[in-house]
ROZA-663758 format. One record per atom (N, C-alpha, C): residue in one letter; x negated, y, z negated. Coordinates in steps of 0.05 Angstrom, whole numbers, padded with zeros to 5 digits, always signed. Atoms other than C-alpha are relative to their C-alpha. Last residue first. Layout:
# ROZA-663758
aXYZ/...
# end
This chain:
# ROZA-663758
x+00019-00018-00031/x-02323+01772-03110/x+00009+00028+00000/x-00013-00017-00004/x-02308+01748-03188/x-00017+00012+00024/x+00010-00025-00024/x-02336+01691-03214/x+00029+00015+00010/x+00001-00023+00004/x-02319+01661-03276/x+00000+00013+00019/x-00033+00001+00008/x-02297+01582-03258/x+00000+00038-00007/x-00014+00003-00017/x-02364+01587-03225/x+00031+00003-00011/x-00009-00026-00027/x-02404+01613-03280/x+00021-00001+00036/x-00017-00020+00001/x-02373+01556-03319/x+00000+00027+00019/x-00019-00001-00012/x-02399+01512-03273/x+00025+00019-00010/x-00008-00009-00022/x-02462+01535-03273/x+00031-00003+00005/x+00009-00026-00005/x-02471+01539-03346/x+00012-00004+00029/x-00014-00012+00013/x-02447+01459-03352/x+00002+00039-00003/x-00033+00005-00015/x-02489+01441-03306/x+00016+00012-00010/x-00004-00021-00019/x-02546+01479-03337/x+00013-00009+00021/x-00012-00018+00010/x-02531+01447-03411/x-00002+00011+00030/x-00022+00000+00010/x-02533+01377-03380/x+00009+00033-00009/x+00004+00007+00023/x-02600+01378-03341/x+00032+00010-00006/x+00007-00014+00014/x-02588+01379-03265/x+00006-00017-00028/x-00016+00008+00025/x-02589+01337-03212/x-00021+00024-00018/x+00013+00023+00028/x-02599+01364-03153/x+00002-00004-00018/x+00015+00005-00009/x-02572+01412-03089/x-00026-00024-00014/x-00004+00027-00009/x-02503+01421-03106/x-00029-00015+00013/x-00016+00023+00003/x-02503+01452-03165/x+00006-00019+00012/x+00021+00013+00002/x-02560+01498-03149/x+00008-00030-00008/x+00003+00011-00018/x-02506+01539-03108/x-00019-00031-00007/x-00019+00029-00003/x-02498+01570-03166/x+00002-00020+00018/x-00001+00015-00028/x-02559+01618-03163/x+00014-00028-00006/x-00023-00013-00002/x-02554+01660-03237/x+00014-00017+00036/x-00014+00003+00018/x-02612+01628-03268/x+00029+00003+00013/x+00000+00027+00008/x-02649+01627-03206/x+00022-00005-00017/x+00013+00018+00017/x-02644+01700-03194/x+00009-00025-00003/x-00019+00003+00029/x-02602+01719-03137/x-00026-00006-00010/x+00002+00019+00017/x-02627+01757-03076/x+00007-00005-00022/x+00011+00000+00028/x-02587+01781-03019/x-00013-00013-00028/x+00006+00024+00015/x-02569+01769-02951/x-00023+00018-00019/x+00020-00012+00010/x-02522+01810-02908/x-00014-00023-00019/x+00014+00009+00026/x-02484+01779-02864/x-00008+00018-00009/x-00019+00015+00001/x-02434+01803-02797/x-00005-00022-00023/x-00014-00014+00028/x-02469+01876-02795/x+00014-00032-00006/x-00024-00007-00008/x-02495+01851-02723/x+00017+00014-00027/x-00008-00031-00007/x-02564+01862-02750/x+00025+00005+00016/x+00014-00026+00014/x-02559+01811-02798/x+00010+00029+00013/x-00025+00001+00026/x-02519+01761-02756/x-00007+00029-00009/x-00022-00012-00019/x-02583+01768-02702/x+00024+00005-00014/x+00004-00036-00009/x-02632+01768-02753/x+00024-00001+00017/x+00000-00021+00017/x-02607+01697-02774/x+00000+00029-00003/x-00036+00002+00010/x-02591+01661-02714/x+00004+00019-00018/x-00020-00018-00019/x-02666+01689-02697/x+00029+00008-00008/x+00012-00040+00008/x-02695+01655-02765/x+00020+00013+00024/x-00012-00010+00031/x-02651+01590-02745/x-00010+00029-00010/x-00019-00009-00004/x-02690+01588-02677/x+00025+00007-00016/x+00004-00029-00007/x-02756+01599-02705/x+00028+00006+00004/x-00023+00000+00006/x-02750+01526-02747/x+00008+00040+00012/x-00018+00019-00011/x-02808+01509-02705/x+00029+00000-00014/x-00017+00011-00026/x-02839+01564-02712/x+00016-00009+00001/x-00027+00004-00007/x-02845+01579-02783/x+00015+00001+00024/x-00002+00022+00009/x-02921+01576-02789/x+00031-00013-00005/x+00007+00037-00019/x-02925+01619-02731/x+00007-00018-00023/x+00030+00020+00001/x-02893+01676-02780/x-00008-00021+00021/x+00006+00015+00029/x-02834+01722-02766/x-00022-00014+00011/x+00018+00017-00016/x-02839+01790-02734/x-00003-00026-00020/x-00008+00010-00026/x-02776+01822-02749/x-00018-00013+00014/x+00028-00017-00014/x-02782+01814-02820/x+00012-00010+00030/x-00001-00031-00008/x-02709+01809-02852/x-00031+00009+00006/x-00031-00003-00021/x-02708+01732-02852/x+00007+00028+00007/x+00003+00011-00027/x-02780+01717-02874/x+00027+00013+00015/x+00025-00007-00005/x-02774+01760-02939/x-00006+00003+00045/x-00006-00023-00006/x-02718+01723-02954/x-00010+00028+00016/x-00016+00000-00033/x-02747+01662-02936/x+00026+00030-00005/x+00012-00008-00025/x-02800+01688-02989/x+00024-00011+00023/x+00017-00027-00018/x-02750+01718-03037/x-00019-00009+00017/x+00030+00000-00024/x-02716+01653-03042/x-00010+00018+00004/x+00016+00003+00019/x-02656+01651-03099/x-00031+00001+00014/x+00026+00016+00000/x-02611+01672-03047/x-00020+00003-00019/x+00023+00002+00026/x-02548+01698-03038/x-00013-00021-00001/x+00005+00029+00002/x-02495+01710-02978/x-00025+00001-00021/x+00029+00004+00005/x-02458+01770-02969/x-00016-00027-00014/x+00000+00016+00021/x-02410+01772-02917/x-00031+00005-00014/x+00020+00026+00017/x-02406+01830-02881/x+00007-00010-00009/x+00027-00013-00007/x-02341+01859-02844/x-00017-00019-00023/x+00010-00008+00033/x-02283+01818-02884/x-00031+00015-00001/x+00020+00007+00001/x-02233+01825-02826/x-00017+00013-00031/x+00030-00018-00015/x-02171+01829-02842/x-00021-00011+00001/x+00009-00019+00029/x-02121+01771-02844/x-00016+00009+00005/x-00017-00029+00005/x-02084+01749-02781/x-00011+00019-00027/x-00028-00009+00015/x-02098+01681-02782/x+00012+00023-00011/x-00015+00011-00005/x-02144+01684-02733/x+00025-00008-00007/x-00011-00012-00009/x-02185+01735-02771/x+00022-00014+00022/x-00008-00014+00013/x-02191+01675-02822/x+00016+00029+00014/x-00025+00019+00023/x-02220+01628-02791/x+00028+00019+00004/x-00018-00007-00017/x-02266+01685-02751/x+00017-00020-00002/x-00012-00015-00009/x-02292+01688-02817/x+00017+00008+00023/x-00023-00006+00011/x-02290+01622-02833/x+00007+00031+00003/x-00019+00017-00008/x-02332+01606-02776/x+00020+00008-00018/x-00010-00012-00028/x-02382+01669-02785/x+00027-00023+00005/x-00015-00033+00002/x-02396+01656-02855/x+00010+00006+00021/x-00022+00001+00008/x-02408+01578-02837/x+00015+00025-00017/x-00023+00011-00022/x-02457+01588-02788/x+00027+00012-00013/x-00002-00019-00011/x-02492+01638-02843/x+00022-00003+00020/x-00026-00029+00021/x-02484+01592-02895/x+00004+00012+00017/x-00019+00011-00002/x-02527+01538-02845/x+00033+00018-00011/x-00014+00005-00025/x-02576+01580-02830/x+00021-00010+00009/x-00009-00028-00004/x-02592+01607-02900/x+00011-00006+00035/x-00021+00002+00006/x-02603+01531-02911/x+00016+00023-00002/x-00019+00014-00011/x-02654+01523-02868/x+00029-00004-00003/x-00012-00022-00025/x-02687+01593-02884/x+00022-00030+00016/x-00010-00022+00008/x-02696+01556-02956/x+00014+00020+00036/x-00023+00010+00013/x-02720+01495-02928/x+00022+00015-00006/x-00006-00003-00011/x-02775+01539-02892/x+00035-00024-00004/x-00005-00026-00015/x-02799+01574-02944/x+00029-00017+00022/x-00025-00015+00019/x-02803+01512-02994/x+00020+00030+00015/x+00012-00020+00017/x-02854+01487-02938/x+00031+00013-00010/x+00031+00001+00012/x-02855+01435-02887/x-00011+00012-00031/x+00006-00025+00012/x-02783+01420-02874/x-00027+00001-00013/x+00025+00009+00026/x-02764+01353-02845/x-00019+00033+00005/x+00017+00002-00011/x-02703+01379-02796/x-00018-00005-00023/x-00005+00016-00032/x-02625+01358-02790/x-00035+00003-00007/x+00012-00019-00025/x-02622+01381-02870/x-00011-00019+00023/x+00040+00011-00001/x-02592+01327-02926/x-00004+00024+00035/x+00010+00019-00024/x-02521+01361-02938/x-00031+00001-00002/x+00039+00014-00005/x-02495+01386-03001/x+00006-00015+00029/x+00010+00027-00010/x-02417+01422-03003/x-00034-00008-00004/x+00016-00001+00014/x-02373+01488-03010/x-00013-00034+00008/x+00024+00016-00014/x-02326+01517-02975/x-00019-00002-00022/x-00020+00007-00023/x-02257+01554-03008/x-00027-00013+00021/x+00009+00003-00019/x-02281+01572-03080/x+00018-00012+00022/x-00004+00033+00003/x-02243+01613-03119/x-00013-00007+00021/x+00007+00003+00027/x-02247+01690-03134/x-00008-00033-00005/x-00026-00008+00018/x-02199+01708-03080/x-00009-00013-00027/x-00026-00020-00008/x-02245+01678-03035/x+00017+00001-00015/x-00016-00002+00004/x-02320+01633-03047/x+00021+00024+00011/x-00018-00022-00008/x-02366+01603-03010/x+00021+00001-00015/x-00024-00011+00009/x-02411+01557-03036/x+00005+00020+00007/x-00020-00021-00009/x-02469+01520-03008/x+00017+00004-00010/x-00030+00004+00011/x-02523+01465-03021/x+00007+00029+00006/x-00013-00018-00001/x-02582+01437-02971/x+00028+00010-00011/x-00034-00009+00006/x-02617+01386-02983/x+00005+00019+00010/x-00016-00017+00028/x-02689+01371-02959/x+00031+00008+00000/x-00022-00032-00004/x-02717+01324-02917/x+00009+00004-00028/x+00008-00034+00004/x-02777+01284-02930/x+00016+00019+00004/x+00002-00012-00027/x-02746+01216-02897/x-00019+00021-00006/x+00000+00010-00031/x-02737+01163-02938/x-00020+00010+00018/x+00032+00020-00008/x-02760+01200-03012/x-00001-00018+00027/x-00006+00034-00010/x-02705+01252-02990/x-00021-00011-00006/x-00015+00015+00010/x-02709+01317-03025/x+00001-00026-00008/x+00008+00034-00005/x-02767+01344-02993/x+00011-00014-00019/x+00025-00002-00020/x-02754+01420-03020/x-00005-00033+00010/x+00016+00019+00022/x-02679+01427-03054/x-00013-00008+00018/x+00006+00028-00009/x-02639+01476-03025/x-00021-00007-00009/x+00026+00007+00010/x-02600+01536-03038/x-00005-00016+00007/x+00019+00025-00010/x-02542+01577-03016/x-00027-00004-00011/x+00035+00005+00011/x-02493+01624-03047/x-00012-00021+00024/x+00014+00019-00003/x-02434+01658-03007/x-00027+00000-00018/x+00028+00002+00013/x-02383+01710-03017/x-00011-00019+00003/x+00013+00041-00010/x-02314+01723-02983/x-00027+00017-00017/x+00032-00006-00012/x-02268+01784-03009/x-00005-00021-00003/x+00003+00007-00032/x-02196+01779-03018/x-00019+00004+00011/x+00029+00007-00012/x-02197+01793-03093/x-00006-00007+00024/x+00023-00033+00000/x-02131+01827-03109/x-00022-00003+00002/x-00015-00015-00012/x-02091+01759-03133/x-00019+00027+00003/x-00019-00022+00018/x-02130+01705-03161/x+00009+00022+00025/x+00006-00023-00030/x-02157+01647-03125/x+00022+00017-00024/x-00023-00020+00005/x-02163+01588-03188/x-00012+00023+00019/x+00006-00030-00024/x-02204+01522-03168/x+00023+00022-00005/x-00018-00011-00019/x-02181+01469-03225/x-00018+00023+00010/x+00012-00020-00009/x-02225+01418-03260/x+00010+00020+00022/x-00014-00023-00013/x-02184+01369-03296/x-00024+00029+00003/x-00024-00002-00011/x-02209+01301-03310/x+00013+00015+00010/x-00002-00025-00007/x-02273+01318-03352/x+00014+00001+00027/x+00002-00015+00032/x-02286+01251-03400/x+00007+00033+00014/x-00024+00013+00024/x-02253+01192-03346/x-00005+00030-00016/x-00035-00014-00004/x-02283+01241-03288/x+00015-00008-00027/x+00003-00028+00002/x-02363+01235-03316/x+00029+00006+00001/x-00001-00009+00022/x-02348+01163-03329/x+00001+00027-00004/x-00035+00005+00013/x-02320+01157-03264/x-00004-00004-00028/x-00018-00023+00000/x-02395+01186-03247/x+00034-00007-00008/x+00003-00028+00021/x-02433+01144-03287/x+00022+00019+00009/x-00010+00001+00029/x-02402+01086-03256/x-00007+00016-00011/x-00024-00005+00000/x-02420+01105-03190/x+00014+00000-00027/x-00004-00024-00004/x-02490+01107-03216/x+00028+00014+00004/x-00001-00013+00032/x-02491+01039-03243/x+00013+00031+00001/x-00020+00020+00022/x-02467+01008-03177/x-00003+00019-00017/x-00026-00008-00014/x-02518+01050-03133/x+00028-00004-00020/x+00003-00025+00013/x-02568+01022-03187/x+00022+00018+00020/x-00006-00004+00023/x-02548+00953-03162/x-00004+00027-00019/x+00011+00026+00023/x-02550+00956-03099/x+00004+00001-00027/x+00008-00007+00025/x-02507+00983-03038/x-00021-00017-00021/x+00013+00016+00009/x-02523+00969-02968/x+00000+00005-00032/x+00004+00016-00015/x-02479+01017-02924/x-00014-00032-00012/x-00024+00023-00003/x-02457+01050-02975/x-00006-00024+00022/x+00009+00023+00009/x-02526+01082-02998/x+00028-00024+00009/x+00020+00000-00016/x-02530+01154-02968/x+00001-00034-00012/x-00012+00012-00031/x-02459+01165-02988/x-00025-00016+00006/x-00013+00022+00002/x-02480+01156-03067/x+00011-00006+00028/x+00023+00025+00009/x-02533+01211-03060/x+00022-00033+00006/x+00017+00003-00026/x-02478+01255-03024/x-00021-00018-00004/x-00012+00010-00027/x-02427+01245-03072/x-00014-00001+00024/x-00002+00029+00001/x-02471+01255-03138/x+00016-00010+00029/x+00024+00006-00003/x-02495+01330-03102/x+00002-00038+00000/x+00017-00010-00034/x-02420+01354-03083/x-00029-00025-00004/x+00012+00030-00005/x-02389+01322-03150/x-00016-00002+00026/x+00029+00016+00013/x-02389+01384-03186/x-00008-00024+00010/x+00032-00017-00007/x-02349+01424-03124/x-00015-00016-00017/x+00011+00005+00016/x-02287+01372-03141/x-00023+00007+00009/x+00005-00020+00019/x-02232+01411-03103/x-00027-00006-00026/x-00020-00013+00006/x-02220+01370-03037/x-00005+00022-00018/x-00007-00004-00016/x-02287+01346-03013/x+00027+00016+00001/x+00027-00016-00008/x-02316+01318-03076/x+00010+00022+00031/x-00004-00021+00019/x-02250+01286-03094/x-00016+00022+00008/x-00025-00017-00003/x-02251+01254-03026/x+00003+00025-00015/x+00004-00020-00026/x-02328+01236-03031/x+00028+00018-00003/x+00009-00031+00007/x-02304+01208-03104/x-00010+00019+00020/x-00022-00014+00001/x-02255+01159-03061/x-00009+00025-00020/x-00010-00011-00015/x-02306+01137-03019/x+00030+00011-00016/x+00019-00032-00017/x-02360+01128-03065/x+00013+00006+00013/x+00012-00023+00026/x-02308+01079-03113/x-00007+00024+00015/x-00029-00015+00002/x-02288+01045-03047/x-00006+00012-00017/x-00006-00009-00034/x-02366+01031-03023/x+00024+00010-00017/x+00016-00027-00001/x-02383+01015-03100/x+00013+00015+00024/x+00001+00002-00024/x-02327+00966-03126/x-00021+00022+00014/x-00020+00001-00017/x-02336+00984-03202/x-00005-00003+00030/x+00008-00013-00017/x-02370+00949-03251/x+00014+00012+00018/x+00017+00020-00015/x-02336+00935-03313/x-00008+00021+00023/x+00019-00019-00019/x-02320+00992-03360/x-00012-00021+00025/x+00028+00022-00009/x-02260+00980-03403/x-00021+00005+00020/x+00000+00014+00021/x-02209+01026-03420/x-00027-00014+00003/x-00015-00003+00025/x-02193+01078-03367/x-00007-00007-00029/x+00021-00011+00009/x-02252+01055-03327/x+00019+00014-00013/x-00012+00003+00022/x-02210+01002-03284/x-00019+00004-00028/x+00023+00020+00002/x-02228+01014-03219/x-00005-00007-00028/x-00001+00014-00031/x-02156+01035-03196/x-00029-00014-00006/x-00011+00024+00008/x-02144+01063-03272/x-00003-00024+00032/x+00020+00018+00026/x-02211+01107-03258/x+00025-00024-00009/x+00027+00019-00008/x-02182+01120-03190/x-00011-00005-00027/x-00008+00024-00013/x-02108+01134-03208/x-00027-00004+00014/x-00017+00020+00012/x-02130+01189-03271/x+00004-00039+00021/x+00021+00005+00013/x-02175+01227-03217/x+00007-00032-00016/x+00028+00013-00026/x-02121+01233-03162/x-00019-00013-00028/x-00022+00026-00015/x-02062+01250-03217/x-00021-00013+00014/x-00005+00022+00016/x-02122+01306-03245/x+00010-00028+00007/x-00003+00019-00006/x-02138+01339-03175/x+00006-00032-00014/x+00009+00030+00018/x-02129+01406-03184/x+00003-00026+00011/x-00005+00026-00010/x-02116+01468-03144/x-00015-00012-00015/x+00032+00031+00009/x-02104+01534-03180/x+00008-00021+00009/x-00002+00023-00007/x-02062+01600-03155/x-00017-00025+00005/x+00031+00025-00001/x-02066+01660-03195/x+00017-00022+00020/x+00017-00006-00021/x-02024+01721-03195/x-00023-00017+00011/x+00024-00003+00011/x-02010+01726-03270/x-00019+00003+00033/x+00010-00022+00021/x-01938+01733-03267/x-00031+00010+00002/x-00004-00030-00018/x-01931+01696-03198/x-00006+00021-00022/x+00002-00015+00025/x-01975+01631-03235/x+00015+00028+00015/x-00008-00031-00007/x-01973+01580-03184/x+00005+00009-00025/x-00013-00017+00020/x-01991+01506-03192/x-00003+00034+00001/x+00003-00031-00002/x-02023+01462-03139/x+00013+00007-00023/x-00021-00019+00019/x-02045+01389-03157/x+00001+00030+00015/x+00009-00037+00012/x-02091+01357-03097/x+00030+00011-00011/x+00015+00003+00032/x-02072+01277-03085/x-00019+00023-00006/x+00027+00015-00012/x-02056+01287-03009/x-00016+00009-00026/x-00003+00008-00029/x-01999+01341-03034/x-00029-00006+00007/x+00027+00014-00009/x-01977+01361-03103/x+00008-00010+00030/x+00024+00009+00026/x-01935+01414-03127/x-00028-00024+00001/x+00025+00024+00002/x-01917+01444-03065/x-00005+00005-00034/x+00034-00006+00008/x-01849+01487-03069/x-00022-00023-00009/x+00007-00034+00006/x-01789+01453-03047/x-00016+00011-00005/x+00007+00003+00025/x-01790+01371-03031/x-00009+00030-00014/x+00016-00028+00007/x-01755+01384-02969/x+00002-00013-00029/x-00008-00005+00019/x-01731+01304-02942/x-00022+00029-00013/x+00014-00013+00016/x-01742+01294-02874/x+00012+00007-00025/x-00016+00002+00022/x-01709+01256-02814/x-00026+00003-00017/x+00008+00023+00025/x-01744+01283-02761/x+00019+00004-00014/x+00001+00019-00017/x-01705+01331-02703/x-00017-00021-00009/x-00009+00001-00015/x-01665+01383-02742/x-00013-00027+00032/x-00019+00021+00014/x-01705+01368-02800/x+00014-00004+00020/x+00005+00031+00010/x-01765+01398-02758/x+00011-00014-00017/x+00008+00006-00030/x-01730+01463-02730/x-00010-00035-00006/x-00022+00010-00009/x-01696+01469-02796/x-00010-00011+00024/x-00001+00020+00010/x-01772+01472-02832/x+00029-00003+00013/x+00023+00025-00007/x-01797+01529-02778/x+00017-00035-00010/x-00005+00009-00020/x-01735+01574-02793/x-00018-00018+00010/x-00015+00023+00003/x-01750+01563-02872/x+00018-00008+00039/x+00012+00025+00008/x-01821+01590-02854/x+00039-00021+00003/x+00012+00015-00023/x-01802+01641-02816/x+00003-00024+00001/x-00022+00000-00015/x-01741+01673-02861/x-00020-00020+00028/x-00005+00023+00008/x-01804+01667-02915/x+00024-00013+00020/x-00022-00012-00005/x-01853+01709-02880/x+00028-00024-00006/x-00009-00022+00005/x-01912+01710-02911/x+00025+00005-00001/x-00003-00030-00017/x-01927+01635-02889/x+00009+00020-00015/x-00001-00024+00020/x-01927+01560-02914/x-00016+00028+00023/x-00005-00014-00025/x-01914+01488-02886/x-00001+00042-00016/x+00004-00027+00008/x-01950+01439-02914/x+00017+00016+00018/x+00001-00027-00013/x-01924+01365-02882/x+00006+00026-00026/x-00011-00022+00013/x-01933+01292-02915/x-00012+00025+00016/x+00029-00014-00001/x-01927+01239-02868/x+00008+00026-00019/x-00013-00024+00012/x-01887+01184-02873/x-00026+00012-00003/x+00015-00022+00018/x-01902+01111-02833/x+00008+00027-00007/x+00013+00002+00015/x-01857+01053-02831/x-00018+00031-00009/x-00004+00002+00023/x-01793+01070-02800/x-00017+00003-00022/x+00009+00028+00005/x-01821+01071-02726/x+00005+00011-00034/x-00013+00024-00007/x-01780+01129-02699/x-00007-00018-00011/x+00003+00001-00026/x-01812+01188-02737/x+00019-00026+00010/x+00001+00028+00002/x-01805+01198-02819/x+00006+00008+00030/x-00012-00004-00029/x-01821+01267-02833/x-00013-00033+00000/x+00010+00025-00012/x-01837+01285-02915/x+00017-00006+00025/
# end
């Protein structure tokens, strides 16, 4: 922690590297001119648990402590009154955003309403800090010897009753664990299950290329293709023909983005069966036993 001239504010600082003669020359450089106190290896930092396993080679982020101090913060520990909605939805976005992949879909329904919440907004929040009070610890584990990227994507057809757009959900995982993942409502009102589907193969694809060149920035190999999965054989279909359809004009320039990746070697895109398409977690509500399925297959995977 680095306290500056004005007394009041403290900031917490990561500081981590290979090389450890770096690292602890980095942290003198900044005691030597903040006053700082080294709190030694990260155990928690901006309410995400870490824990290290060197035997086993694992390293899992959690967010119990976080979870715990918002259900006693809206006071769903014990009692269930309503809770504040706007701060409630903005502090499960957080979770949702840090390590809580199951809350992707409930966090994005519940953004779309802060501005004016009502009373089913209300209820809903409350389901979900009921969902945290009863399943509090959901840790992300990166294992050791998996250093390969992978991607799902899917999306949910005229989502929005507003607008007619459709979702879009994503996961990327590395080292076995995820490291991107999220729902967003799609920039364009999508005509056809096809072209929802190529919307959200557009977006994975951005974001295969960003973390990859992430990643070769920080010095780590490159991960030549990513492969990205899809429950869509027709925008699959669509995305490796080279002549695509008029009826997918207007989302033409996403198809291109697409082929072009493709035949650079810098995707590949494959299909998943349904059953097996995790991504589906963040794109709608699901029935209880096939949450529960997905997320184990997520705590399973292996790239």
């Amino acid at each position: 922690m680095a306290k500056g001239l004005n007394p009041t504010p403290a900031y917490d600082i990561l500081i981590t590297g290979g090389d450890q003669q770096l690292v602890d020359q980095k942290k003198k450089e900044l005691t030597d001119r903040f006053e700082m106190t080294d709190m030694g290896e990260v155990k928690r930092i901006l309410g995400i648990d870490v824990q290290r396993d060197y035997e086993q080679g694992t390293l899992a982020i959690s967010q119990e402590h976080y979870v715990n101090t918002l259900l006693e913060r809206f006071g769903m520990q014990e009692a269930n009154p309503d809770p504040r909605t706007r701060k409630s939805t903005g502090s499960i976005l957080y979770l949702a955003q840090c390590t809580r992949f199951d809350l992707s879909y409930a966090a994005l329904q519940l953004s779309k309403a802060c501005s004016n919440p009502a009373q089913v907004n209300m209820t809903a929040a409350k389901h979900v800090l009921r969902y945290l009070r009863g399943n509090p610890v959901l840790p992300i584990v990166y294992k050791r010897g998996q250093f390969r990227l992978a991607a799902f994507t899917d999306s949910s057809f005229g989502a929005n009753p507003d607008n007619g757009r459709s979702t879009t959900g994503y996961l990327f995982f590395l080292a076995g664990g995820l490291i991107s993942y999220g729902a967003k409502t799609q920039t364009l009102t999508a005509q056809s299950t096809v072209e929802a589907e190529i919307q959200a193969l557009s977006y994975s694809a951005r974001e295969a290329v960003y973390i990859s060149n992430f990643m070769t920035e920080l010095n780590f190999k490159t991960f030549g293709s990513v492969p990205i999965n899809s429950d869509s054989t027709g925008a699959l279909t669509v995305a490796g023909n080279a002549m695509h359809s008029q009826r997918t004009k207007h989302v033409a320039l996403r198809y291109f983005f697409i082929r072009e990746l493709v035949l650079r070697g810098q995707i590949t895109l494959h299909h998943r069966p349904s059953e097996h398409q995790l991504a589906d977690i963040a794109t709608k509500y699901l029935p209880k036993h096939r949450f529960a399925s997905i997320i184990q297959q997520i705590k399973d995977f292996s790239c």
